[in-house]
C-alpha positions as CSV (number, residue, x, y, z in Angstrom):
1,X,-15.3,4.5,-1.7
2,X,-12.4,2.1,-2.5
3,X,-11.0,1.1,-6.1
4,X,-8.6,-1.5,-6.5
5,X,-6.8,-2.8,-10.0
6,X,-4.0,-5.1,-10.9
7,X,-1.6,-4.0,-13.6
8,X,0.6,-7.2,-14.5
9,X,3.2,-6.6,-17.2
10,X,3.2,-9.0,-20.0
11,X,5.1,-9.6,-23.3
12,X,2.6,-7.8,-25.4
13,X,2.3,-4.5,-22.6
14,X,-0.2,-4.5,-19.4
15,X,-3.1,-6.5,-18.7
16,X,-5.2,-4.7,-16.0
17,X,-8.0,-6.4,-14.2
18,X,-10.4,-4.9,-11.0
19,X,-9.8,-6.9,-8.4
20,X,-11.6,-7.5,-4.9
21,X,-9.9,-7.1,-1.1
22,X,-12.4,-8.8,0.7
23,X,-10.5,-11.7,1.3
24,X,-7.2,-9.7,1.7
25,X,-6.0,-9.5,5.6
26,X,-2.7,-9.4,4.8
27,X,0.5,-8.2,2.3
28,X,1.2,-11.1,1.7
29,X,-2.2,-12.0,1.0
30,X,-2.7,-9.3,-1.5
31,X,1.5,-10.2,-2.8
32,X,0.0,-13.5,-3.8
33,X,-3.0,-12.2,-5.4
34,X,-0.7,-10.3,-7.7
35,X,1.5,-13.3,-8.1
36,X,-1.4,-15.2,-9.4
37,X,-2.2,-12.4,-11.6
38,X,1.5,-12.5,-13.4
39,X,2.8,-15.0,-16.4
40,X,6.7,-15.6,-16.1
41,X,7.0,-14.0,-12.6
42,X,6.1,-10.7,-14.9
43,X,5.9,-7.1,-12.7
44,X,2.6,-6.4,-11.3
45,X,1.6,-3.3,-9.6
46,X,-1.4,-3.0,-7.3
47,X,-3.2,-0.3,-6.6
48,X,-5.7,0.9,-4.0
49,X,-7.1,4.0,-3.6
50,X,-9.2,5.6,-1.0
51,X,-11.5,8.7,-2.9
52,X,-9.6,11.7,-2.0
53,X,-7.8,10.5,0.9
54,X,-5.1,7.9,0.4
55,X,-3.8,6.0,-2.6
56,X,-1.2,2.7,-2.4
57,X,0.7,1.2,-5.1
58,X,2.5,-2.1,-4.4
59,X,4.9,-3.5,-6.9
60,X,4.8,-7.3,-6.9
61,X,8.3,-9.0,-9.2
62,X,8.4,-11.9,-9.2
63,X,9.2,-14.0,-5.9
64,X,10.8,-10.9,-4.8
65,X,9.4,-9.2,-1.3
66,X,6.3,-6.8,-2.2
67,X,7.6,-2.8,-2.8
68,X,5.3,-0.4,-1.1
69,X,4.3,3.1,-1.8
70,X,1.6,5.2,0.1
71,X,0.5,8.6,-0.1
72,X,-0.6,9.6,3.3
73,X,0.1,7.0,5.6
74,X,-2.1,8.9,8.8
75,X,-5.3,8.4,6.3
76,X,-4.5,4.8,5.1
77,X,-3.9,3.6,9.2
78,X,-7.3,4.3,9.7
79,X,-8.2,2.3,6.9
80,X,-9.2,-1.4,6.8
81,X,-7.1,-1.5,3.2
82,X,-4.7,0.9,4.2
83,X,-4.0,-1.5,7.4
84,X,-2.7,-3.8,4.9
85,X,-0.4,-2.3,3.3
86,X,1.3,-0.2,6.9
87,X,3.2,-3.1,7.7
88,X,5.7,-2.9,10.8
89,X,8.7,-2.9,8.5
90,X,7.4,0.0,6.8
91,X,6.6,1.7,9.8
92,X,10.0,1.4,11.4
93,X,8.4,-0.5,14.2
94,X,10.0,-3.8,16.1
95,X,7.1,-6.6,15.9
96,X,8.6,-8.3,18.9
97,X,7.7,-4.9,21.0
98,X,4.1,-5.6,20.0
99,X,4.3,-8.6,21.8
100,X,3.7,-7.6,25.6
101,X,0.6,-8.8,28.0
102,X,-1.6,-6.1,27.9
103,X,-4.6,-5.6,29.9
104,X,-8.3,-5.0,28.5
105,X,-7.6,-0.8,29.7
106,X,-4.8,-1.0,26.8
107,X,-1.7,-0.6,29.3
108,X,1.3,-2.9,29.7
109,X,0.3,-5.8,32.5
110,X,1.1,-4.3,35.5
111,X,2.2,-1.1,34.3
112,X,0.4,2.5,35.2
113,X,-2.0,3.8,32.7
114,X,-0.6,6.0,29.6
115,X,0.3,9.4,30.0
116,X,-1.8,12.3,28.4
117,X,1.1,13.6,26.5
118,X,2.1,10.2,25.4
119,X,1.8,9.4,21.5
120,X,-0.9,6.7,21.0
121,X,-0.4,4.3,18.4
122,X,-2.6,5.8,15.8
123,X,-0.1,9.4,16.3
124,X,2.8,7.0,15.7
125,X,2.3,6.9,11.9
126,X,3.6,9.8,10.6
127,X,1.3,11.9,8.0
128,X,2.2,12.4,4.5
129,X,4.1,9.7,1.9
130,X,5.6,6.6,3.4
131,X,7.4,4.2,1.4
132,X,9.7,3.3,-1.6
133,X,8.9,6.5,-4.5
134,X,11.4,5.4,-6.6
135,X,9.4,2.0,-7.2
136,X,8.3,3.3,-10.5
137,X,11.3,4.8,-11.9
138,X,12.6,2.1,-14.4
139,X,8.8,1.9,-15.6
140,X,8.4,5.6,-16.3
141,X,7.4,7.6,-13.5
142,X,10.2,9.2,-10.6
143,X,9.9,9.8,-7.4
144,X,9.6,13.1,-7.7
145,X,6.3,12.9,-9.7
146,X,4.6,9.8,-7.6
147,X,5.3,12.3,-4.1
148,X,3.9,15.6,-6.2
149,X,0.3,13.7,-6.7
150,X,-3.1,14.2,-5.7
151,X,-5.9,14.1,-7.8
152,X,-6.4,11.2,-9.5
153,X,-3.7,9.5,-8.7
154,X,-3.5,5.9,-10.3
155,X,-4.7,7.8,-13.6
156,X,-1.1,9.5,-13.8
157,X,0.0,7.0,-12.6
158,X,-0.9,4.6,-15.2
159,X,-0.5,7.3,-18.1
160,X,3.3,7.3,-17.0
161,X,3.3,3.5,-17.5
162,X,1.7,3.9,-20.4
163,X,-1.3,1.9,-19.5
164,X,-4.5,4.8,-18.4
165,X,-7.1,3.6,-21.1
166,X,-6.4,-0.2,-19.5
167,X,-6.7,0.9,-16.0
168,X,-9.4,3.3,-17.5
169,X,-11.7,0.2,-18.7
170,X,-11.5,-1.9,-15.3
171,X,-12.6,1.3,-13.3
C-alpha cells in the first residue's frame, strides 16, 4: 500500500494535502505537481512511502532542480513510484549508454547474450539509502536521523519539521 502527501511551506507554517500519482510518470511530473502546490515558489516536500519497504522524500524550492532522498533504493526500483524518483542522475548512470539497439532477448544488437555472472540492471541499484540526507537539515532534521529511520518514517519526519498532526490529518 502506497501513501503520498505534499508539505508546501507557507508564511503561516505547512499546508499538507494527500495527493494522487496516477498521472505521475515522471520527476518532473511529480516536481511540477509540487510547484503547483507552493505560493511564492515556497519549499514543498513530497513524500511517498511504500508500507514497510521504502519511503522517498523530494524537496521541491522553487524553480530549483527537485532534491531526492530514498531509503532503500533496491525496494523502490521495483516500484512503479519508486521508478520515479531513481532517476539516472541519481543512480550514477550515463542516459546516453541506455541508448543502444537492443534486440527483443535483451542483448546489445549483435552482441552475444549476457553472461551468468554479469550484474543485471535491477543488481545495478545498490541497496540501502540513496540520495541527498542532508535535504532536511536547515528545516530541522540531519542526515544522521533521516539515514537512522524505519518505522514510520514521514511521521518523524514531519514531527522534525514540526508539521506530524498536518501530515497526520491527510493520512
Amino acid at each position: 500500500m502506497y501513501f503520498a502527501a505534499l508539505l508546501a511551506r507557507t508564511e503561516d507554517g505547512w499546508e499538507a494535502s494527500d495527493t494522487e500519482l496516477d498521472d505521475v510518470e515522471s520527476l518532473a511530473d511529480l516536481a511540477d505537481l509540487a510547484r503547483e502546490a507552493s505560493t511564492d515558489d515556497d519549499t514543498v516536500i513530497a513524500f511517498i512511502e511504500q508500507e514497510d519497504a521504502w519511503f522517498g522524500v523530494v524537496r521541491v524550492d522553487g524553480e530549483e532542480d527537485p532534491r531526492i532522498y530514498v531509503s532503500d533504493a533496491a525496494a523502490a526500483a521495483r516500484s512503479s513510484y519508486g521508478e520515479i524518483l531513481l532517476t539516472d542522475e541519481l543512480l550514477g548512470r550515463d542516459p546516453d549508454d541506455l541508448d543502444v539497439l537492443v534486440d527483443l532477448d535483451g542483448t546489445e544488437d549483435g552482441e552475444p547474450d549476457q553472461e551468468e555472472d554479469e550484474p543485471s540492471d535491477d543488481e545495478a541499484v545498490p541497496p540501502g539509502p540513496i540520495g541527498e540526507s542532508v535535504l532536511l537539515e536547515d528545516l530541522g532534521m540531519s542526515a544522521k536521523e533521516l539515514l537512522s529511520l524505519e518505522s514510520d518514517a514521514l511521521g518523524a519526519i514531519a514531527d522534525a519539521l514540526g508539521c506530524e498532526e498536518i501530515l497526520e490529518a491527510v493520512r
